[in-house]
PDB file with SEQRES, HELIX, SHEET and CRYST1 records, atoms N, CA, C and O in Angstrom:
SEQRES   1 A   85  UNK UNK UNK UNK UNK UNK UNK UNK UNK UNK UNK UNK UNK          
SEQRES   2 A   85  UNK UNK UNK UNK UNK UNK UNK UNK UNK UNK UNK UNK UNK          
SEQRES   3 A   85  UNK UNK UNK UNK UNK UNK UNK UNK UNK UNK UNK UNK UNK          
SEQRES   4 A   85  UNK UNK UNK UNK UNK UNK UNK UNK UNK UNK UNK UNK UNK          
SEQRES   5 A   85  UNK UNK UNK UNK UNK UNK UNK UNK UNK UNK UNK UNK UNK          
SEQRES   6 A   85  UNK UNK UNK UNK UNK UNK UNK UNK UNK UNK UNK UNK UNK          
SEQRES   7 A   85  UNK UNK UNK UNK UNK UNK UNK                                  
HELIX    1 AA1 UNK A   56  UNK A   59  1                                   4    
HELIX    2 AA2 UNK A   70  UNK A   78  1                                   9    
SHEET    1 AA1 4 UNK A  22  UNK A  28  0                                        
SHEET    2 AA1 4 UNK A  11  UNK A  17 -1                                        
SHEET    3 AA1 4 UNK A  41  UNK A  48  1                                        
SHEET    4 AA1 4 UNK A  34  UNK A  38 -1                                        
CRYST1    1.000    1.000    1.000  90.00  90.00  90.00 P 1           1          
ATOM      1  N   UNK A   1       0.847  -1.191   0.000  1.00  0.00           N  
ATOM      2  CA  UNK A   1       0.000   0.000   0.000  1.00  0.00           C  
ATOM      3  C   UNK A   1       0.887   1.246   0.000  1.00  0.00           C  
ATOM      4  O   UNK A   1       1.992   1.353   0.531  1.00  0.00           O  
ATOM      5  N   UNK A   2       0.240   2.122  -0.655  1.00  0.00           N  
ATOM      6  CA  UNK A   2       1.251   3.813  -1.035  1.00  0.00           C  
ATOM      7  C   UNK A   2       0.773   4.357   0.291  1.00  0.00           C  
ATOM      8  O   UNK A   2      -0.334   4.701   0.705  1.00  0.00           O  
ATOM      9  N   UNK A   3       2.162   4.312   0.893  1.00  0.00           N  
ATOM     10  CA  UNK A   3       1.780   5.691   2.245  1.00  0.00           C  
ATOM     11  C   UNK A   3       1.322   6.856   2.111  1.00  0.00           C  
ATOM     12  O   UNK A   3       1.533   7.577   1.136  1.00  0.00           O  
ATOM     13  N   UNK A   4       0.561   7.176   3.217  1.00  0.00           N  
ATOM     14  CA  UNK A   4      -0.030   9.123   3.025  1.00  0.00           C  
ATOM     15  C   UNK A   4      -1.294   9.407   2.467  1.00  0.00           C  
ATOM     16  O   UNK A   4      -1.925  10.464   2.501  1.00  0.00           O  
ATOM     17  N   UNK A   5      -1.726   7.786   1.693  1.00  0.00           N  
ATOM     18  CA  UNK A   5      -3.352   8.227   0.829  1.00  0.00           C  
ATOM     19  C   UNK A   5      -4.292   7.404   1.554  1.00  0.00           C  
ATOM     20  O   UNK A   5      -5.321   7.151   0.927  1.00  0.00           O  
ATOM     21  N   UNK A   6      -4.204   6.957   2.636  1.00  0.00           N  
ATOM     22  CA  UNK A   6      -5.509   6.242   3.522  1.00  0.00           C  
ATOM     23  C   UNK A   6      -5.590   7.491   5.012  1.00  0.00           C  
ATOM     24  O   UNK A   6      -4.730   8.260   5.440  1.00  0.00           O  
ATOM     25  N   UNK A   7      -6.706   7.280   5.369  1.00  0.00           N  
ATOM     26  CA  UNK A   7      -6.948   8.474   6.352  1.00  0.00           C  
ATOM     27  C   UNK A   7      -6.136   7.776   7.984  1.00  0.00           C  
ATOM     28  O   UNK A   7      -5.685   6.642   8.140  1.00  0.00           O  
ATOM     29  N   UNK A   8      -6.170   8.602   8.719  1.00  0.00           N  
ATOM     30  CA  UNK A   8      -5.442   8.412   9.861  1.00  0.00           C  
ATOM     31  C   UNK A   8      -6.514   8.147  11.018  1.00  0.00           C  
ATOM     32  O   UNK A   8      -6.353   7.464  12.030  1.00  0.00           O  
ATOM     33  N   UNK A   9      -7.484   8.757  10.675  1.00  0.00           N  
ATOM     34  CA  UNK A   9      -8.364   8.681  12.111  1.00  0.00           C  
ATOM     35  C   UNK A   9      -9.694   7.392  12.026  1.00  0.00           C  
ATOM     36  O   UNK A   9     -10.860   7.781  12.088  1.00  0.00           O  
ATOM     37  N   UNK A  10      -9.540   6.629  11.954  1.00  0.00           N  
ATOM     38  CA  UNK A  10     -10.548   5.761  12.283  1.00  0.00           C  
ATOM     39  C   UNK A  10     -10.668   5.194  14.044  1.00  0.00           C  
ATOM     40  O   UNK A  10      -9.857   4.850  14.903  1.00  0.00           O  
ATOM     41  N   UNK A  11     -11.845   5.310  13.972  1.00  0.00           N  
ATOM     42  CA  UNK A  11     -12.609   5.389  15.522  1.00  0.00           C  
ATOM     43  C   UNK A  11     -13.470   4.311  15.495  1.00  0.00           C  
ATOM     44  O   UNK A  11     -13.805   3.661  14.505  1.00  0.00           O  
ATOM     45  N   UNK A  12     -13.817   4.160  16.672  1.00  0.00           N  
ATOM     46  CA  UNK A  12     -15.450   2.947  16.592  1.00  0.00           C  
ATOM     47  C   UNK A  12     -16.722   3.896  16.683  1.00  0.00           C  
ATOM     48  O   UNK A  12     -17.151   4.565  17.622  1.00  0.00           O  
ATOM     49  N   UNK A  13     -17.104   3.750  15.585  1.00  0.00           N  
ATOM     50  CA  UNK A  13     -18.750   4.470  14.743  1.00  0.00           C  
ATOM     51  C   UNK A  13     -19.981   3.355  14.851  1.00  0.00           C  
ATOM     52  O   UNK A  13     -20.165   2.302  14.240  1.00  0.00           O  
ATOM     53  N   UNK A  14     -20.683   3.976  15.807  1.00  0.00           N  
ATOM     54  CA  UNK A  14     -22.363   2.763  15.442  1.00  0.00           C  
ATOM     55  C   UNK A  14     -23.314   3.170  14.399  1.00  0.00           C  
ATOM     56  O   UNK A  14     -23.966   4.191  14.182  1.00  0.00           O  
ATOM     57  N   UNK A  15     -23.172   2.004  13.812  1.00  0.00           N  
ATOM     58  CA  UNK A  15     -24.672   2.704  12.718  1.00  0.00           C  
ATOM     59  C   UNK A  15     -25.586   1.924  12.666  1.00  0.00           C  
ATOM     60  O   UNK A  15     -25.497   0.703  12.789  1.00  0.00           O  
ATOM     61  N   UNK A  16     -26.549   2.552  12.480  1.00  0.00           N  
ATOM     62  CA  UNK A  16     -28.360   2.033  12.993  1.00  0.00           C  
ATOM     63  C   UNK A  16     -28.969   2.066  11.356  1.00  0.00           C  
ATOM     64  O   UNK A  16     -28.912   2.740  10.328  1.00  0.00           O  
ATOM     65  N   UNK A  17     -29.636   0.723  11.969  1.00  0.00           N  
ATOM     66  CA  UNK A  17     -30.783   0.348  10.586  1.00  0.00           C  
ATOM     67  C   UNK A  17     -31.668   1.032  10.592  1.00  0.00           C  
ATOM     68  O   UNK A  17     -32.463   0.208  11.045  1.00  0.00           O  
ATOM     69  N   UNK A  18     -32.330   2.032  10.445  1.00  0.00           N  
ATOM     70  CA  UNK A  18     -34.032   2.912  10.762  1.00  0.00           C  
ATOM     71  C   UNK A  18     -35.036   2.037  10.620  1.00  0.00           C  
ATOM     72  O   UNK A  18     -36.075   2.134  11.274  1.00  0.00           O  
ATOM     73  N   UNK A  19     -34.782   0.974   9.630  1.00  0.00           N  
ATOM     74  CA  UNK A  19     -36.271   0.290   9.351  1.00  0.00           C  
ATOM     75  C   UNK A  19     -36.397  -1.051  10.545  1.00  0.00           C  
ATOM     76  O   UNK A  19     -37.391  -1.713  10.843  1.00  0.00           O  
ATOM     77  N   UNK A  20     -35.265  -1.121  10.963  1.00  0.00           N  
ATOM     78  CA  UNK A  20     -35.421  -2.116  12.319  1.00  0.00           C  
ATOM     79  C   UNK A  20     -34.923  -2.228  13.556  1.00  0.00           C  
ATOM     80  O   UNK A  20     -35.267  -3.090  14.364  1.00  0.00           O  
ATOM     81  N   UNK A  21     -33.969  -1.224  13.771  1.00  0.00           N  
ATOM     82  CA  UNK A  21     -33.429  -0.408  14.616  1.00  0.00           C  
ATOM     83  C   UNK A  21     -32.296  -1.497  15.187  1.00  0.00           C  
ATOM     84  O   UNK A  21     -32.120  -1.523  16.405  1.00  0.00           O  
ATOM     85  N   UNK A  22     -31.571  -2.342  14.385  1.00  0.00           N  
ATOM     86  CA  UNK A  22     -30.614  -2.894  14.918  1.00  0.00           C  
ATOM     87  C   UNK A  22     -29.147  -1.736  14.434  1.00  0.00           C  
ATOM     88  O   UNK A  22     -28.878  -1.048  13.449  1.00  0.00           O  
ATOM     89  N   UNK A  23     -28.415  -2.073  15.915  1.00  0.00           N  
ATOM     90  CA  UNK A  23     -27.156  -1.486  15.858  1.00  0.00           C  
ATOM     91  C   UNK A  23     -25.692  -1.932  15.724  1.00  0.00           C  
ATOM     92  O   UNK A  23     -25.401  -2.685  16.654  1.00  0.00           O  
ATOM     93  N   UNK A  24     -25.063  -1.800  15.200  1.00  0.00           N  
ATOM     94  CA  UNK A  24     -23.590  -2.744  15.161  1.00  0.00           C  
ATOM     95  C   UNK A  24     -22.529  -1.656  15.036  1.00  0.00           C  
ATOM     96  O   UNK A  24     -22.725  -0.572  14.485  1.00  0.00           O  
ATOM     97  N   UNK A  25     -21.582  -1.979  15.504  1.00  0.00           N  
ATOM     98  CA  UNK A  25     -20.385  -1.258  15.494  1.00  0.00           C  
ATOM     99  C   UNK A  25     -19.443  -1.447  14.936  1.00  0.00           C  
ATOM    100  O   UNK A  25     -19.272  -2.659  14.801  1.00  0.00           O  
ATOM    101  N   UNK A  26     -18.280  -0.557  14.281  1.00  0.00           N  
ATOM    102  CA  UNK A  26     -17.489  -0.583  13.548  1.00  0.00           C  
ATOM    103  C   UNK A  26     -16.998   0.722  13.372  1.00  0.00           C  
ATOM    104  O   UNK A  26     -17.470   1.852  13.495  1.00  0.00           O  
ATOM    105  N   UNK A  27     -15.612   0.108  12.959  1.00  0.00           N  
ATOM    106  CA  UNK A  27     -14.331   1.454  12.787  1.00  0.00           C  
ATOM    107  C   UNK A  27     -14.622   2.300  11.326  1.00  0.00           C  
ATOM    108  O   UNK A  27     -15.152   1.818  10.326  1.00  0.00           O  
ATOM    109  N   UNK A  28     -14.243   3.361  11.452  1.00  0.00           N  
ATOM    110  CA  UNK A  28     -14.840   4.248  10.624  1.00  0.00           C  
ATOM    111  C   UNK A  28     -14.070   5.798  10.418  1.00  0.00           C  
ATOM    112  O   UNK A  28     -13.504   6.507  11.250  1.00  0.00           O  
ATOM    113  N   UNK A  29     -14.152   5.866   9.905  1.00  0.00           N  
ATOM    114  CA  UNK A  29     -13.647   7.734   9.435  1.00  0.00           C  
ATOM    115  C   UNK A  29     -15.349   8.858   9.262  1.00  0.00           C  
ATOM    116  O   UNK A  29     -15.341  10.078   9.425  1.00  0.00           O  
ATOM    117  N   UNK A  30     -15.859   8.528   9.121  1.00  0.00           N  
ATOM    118  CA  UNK A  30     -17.290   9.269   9.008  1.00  0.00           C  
ATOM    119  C   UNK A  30     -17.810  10.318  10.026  1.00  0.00           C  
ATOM    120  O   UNK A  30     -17.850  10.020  11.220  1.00  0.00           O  
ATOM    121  N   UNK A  31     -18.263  11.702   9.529  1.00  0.00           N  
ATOM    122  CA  UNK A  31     -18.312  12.687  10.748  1.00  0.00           C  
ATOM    123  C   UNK A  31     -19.487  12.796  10.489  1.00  0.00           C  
ATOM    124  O   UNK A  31     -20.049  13.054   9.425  1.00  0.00           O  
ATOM    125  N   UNK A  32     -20.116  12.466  12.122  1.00  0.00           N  
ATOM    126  CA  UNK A  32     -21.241  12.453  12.743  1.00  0.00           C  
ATOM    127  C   UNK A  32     -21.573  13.668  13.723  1.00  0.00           C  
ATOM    128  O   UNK A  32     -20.802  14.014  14.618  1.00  0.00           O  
ATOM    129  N   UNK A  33     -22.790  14.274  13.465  1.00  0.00           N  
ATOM    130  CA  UNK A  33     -23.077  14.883  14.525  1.00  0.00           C  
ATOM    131  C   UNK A  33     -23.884  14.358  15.665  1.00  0.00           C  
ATOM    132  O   UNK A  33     -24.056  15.143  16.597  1.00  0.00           O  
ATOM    133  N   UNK A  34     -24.426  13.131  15.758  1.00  0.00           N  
ATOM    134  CA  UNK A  34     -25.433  12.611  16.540  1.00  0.00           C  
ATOM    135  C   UNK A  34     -24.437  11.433  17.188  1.00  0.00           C  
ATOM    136  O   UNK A  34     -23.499  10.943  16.559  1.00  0.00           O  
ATOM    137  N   UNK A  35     -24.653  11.214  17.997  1.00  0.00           N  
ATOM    138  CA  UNK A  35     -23.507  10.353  19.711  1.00  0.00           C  
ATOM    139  C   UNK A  35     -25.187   9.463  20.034  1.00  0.00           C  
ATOM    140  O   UNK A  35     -26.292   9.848  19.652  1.00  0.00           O  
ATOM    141  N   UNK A  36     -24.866   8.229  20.834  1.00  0.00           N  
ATOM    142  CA  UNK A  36     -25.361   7.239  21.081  1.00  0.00           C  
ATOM    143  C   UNK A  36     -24.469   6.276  22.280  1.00  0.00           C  
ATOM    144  O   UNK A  36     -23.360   5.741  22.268  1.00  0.00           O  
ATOM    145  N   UNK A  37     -25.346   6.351  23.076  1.00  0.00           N  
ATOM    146  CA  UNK A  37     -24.187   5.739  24.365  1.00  0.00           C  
ATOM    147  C   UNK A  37     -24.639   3.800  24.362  1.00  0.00           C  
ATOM    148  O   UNK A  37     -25.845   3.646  24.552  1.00  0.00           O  
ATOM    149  N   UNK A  38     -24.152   2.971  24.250  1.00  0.00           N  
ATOM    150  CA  UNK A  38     -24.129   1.622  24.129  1.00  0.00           C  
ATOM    151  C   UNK A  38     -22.964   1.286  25.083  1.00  0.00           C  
ATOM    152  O   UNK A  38     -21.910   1.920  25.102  1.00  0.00           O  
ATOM    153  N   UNK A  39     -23.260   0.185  25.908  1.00  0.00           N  
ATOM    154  CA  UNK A  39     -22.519  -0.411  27.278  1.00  0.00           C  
ATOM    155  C   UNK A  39     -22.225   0.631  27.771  1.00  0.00           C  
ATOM    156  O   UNK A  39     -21.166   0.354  28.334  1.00  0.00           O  
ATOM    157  N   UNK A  40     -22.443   1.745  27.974  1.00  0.00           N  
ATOM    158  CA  UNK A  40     -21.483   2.592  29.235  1.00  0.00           C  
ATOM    159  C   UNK A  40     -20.819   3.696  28.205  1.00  0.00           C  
ATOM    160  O   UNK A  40     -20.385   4.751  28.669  1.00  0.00           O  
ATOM    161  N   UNK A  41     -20.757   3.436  26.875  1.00  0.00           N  
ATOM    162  CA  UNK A  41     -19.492   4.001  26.091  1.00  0.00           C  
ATOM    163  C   UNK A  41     -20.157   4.941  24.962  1.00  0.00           C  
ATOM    164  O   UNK A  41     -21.210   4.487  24.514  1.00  0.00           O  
ATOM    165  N   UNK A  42     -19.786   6.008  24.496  1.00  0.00           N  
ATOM    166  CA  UNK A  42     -20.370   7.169  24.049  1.00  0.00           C  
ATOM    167  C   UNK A  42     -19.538   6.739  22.464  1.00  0.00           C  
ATOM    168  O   UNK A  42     -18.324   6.809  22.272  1.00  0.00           O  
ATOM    169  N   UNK A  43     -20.416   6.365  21.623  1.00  0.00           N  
ATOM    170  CA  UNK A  43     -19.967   5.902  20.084  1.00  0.00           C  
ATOM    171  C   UNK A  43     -20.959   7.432  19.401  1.00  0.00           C  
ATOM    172  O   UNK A  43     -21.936   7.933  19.959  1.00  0.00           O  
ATOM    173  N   UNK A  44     -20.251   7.951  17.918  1.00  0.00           N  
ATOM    174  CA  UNK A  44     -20.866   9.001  16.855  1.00  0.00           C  
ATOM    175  C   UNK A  44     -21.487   8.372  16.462  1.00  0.00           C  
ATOM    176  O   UNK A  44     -20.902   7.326  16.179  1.00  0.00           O  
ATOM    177  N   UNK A  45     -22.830   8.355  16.150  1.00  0.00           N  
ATOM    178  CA  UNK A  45     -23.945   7.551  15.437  1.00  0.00           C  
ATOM    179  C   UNK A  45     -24.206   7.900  13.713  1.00  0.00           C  
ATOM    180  O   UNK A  45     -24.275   9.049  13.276  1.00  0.00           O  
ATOM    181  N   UNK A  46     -24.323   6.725  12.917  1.00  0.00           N  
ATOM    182  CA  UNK A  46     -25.097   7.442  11.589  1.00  0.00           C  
ATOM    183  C   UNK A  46     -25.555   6.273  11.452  1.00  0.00           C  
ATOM    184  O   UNK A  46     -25.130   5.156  11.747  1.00  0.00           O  
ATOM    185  N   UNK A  47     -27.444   7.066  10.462  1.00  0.00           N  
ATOM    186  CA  UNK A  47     -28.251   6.297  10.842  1.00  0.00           C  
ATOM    187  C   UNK A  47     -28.422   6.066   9.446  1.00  0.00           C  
ATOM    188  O   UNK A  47     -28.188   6.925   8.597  1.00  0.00           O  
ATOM    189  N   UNK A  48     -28.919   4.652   9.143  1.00  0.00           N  
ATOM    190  CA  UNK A  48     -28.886   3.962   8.088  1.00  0.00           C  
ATOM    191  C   UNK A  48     -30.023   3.426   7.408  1.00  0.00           C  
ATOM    192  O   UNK A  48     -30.516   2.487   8.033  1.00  0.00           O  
ATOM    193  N   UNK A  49     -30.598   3.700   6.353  1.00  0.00           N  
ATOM    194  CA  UNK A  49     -32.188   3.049   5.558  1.00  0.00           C  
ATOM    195  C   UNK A  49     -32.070   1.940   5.420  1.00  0.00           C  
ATOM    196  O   UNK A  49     -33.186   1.421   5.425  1.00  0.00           O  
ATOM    197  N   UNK A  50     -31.170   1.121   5.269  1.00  0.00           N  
ATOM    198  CA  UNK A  50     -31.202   0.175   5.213  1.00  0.00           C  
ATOM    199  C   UNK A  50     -29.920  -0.630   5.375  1.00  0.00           C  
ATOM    200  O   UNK A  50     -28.954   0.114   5.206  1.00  0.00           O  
ATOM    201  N   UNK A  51     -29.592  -1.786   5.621  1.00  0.00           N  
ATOM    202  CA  UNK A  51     -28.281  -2.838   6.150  1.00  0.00           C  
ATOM    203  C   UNK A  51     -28.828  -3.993   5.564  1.00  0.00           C  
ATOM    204  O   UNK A  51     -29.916  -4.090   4.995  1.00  0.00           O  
ATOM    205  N   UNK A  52     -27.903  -4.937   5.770  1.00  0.00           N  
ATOM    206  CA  UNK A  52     -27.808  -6.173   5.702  1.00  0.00           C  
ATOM    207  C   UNK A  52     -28.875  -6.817   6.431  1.00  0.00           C  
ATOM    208  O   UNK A  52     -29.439  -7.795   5.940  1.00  0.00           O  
ATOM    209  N   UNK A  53     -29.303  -6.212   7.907  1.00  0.00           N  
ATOM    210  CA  UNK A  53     -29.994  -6.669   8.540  1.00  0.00           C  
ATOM    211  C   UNK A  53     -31.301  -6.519   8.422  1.00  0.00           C  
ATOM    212  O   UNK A  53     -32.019  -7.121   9.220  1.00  0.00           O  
ATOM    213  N   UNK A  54     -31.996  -5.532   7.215  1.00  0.00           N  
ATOM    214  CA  UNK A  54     -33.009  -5.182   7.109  1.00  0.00           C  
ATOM    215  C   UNK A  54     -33.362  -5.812   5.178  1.00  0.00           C  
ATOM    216  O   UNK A  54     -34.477  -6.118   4.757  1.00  0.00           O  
ATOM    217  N   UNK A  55     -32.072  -5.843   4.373  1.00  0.00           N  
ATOM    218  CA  UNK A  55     -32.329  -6.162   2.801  1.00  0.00           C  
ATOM    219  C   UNK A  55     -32.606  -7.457   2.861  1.00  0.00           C  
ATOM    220  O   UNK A  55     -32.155  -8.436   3.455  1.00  0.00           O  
ATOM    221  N   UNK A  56     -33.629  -7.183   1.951  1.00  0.00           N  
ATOM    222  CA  UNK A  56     -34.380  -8.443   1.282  1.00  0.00           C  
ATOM    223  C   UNK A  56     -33.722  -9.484   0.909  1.00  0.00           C  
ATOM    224  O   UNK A  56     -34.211 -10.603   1.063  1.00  0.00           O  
ATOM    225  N   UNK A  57     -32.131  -9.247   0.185  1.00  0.00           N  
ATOM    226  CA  UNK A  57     -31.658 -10.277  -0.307  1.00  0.00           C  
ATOM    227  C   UNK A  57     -31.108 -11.202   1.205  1.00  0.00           C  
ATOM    228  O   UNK A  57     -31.023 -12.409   1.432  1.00  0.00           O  
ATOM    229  N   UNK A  58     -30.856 -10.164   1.908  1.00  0.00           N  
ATOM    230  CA  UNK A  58     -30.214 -10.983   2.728  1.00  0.00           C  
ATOM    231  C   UNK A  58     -31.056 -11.890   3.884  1.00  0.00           C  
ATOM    232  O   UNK A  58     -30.700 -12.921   4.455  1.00  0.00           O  
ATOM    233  N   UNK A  59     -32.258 -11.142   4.006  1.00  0.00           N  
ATOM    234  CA  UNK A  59     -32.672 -11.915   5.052  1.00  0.00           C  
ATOM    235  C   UNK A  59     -33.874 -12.664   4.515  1.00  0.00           C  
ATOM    236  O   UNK A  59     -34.414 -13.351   5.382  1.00  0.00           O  
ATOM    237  N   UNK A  60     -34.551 -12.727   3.083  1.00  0.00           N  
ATOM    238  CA  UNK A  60     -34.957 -13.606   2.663  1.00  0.00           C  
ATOM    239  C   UNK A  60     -36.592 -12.967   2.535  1.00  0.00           C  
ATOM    240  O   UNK A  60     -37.352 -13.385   1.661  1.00  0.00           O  
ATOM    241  N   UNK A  61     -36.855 -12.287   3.171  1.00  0.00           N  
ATOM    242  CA  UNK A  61     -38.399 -11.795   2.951  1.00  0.00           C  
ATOM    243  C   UNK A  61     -38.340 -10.336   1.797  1.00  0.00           C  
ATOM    244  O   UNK A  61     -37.298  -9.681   1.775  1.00  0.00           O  
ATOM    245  N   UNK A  62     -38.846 -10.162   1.409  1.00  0.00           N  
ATOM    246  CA  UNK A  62     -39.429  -9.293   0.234  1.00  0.00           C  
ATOM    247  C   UNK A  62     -40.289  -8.665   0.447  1.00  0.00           C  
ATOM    248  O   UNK A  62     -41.449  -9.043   0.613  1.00  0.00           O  
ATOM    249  N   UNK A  63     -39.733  -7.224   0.493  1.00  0.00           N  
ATOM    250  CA  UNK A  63     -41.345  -6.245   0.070  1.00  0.00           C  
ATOM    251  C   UNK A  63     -41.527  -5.713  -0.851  1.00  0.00           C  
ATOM    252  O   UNK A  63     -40.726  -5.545  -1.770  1.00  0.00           O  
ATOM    253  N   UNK A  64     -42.792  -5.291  -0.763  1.00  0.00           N  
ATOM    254  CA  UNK A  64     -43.166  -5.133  -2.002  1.00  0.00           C  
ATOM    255  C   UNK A  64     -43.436  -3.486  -1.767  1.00  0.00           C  
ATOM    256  O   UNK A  64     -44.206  -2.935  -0.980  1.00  0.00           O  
ATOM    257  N   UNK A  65     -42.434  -2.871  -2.830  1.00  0.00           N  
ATOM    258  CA  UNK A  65     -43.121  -1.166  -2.698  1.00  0.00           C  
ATOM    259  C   UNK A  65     -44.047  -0.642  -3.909  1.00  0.00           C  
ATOM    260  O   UNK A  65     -43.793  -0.648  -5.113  1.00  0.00           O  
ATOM    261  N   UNK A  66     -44.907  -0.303  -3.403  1.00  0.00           N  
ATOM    262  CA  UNK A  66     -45.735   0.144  -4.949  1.00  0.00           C  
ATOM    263  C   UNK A  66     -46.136   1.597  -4.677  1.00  0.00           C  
ATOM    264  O   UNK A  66     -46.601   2.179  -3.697  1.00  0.00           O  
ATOM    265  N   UNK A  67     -45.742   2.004  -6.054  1.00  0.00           N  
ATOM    266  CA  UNK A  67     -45.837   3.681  -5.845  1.00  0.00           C  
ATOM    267  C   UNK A  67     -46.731   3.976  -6.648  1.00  0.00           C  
ATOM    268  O   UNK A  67     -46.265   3.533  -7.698  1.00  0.00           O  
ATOM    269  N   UNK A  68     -48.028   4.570  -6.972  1.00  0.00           N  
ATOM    270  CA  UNK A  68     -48.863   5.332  -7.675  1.00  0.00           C  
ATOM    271  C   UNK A  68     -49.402   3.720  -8.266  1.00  0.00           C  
ATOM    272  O   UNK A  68     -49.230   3.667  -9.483  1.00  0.00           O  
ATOM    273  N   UNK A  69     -49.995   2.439  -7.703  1.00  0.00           N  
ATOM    274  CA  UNK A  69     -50.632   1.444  -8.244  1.00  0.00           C  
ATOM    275  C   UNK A  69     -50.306   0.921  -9.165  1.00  0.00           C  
ATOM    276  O   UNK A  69     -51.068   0.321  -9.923  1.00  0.00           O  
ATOM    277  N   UNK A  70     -48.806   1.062  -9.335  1.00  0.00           N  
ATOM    278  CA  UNK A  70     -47.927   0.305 -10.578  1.00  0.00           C  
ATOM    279  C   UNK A  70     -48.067  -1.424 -10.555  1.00  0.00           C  
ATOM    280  O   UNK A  70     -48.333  -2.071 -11.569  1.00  0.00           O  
ATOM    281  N   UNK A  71     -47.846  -2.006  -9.259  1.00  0.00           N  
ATOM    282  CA  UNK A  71     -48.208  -3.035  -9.064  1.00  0.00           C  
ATOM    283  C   UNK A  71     -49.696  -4.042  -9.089  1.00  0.00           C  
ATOM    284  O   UNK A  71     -49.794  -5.145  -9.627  1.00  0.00           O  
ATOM    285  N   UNK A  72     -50.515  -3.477  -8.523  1.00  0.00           N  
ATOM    286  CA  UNK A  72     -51.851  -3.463  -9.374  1.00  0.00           C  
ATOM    287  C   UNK A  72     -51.883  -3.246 -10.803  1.00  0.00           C  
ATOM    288  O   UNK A  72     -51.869  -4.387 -11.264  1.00  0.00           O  
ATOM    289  N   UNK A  73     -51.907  -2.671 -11.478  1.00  0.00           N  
ATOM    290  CA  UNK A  73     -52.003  -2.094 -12.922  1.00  0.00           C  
ATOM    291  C   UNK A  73     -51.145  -3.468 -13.538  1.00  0.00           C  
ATOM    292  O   UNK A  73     -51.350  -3.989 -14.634  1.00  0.00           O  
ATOM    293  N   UNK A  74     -50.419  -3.776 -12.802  1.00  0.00           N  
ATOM    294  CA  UNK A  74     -49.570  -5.081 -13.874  1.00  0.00           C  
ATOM    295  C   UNK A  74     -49.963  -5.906 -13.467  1.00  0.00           C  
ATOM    296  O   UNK A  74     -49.826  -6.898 -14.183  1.00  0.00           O  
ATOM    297  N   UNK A  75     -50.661  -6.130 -12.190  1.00  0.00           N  
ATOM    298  CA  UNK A  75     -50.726  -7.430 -11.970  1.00  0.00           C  
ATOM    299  C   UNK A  75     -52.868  -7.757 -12.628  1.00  0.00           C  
ATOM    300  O   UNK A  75     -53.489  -8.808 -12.789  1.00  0.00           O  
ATOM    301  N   UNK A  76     -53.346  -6.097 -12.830  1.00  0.00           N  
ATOM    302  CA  UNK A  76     -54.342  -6.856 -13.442  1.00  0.00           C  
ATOM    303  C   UNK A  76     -54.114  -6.919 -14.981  1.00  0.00           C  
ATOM    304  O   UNK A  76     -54.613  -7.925 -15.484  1.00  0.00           O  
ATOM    305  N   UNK A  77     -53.681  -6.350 -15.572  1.00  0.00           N  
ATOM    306  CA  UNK A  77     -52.882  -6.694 -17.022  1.00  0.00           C  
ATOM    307  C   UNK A  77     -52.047  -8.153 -17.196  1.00  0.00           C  
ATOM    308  O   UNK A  77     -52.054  -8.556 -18.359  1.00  0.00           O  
ATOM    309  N   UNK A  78     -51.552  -8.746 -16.531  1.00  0.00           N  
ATOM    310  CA  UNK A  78     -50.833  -9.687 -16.889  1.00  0.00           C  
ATOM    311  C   UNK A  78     -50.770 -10.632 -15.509  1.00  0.00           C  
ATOM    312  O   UNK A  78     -49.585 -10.921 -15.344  1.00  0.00           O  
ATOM    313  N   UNK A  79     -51.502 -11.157 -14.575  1.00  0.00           N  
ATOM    314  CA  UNK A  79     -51.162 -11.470 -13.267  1.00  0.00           C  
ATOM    315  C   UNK A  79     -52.111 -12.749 -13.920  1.00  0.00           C  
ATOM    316  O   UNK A  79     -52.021 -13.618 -13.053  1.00  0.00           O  
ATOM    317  N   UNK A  80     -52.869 -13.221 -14.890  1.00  0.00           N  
ATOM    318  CA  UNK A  80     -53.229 -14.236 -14.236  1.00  0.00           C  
ATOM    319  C   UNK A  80     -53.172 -14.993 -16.053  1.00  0.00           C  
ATOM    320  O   UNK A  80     -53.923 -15.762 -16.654  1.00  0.00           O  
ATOM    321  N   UNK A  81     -52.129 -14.420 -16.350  1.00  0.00           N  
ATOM    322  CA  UNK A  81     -51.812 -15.481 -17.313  1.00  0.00           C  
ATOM    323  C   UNK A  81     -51.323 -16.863 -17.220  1.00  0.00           C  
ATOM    324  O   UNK A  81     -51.838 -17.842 -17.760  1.00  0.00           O  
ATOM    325  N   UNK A  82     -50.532 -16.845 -16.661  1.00  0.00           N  
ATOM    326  CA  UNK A  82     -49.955 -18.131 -15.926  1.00  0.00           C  
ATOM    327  C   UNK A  82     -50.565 -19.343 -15.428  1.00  0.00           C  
ATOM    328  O   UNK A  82     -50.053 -20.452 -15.273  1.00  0.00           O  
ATOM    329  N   UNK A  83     -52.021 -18.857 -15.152  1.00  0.00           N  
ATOM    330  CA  UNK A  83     -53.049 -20.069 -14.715  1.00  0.00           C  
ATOM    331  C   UNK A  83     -53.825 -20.465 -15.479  1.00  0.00           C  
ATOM    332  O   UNK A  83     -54.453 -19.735 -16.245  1.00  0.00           O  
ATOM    333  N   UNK A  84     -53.963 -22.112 -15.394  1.00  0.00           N  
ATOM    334  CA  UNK A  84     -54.724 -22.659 -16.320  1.00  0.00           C  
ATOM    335  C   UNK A  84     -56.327 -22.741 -16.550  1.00  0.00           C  
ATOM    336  O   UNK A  84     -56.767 -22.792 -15.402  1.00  0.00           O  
ATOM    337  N   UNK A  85     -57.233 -22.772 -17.288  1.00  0.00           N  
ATOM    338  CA  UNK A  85     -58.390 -22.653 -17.451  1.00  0.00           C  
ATOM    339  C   UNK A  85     -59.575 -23.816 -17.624  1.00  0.00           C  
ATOM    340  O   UNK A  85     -60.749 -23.482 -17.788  1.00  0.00           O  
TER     341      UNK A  85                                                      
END                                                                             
């Protein structure tokens, strides 16, 4: 590795899932204005839409987002082709 081009200050940073409110910790360079105290110990917080712990791929359930009835609209257009008569 070329000395002088990786940052110097990495710290332990918690960052939070919003959609399920799990927290995990990890070293980080990222400037936070929001602090979060976990065991006793005062970690910079940034808060996160989504993780590993909340994506679909990873944890196996699927949602479904439908914006302005896009999903309807296709599924009565083409949703019941597939079944036999």
């Amino acid at each position: 590795m070329k000395s002088g081009i990786h940052p110097e200050n990495y710290r332990p940073v918690a960052f939070r899932d919003m959609s399920n409110g799990d927290t995990f910790i990890t070293r980080s360079t990222v400037n936070t204005k929001e602090t979060v105290d976990i065991d006793g110990a005062t970690y910079p917080l940034v808060k996160l839409e989504i993780s590993s712990s909340s994506h679909p791929f990873y944890t196996g359930k699927s949602k479904l987002v439908d914006t302005a009835g896009r999903v309807d609209k296709f599924m009565n257009r083409y949703g019941n082709r597939g079944e036999k008569k």
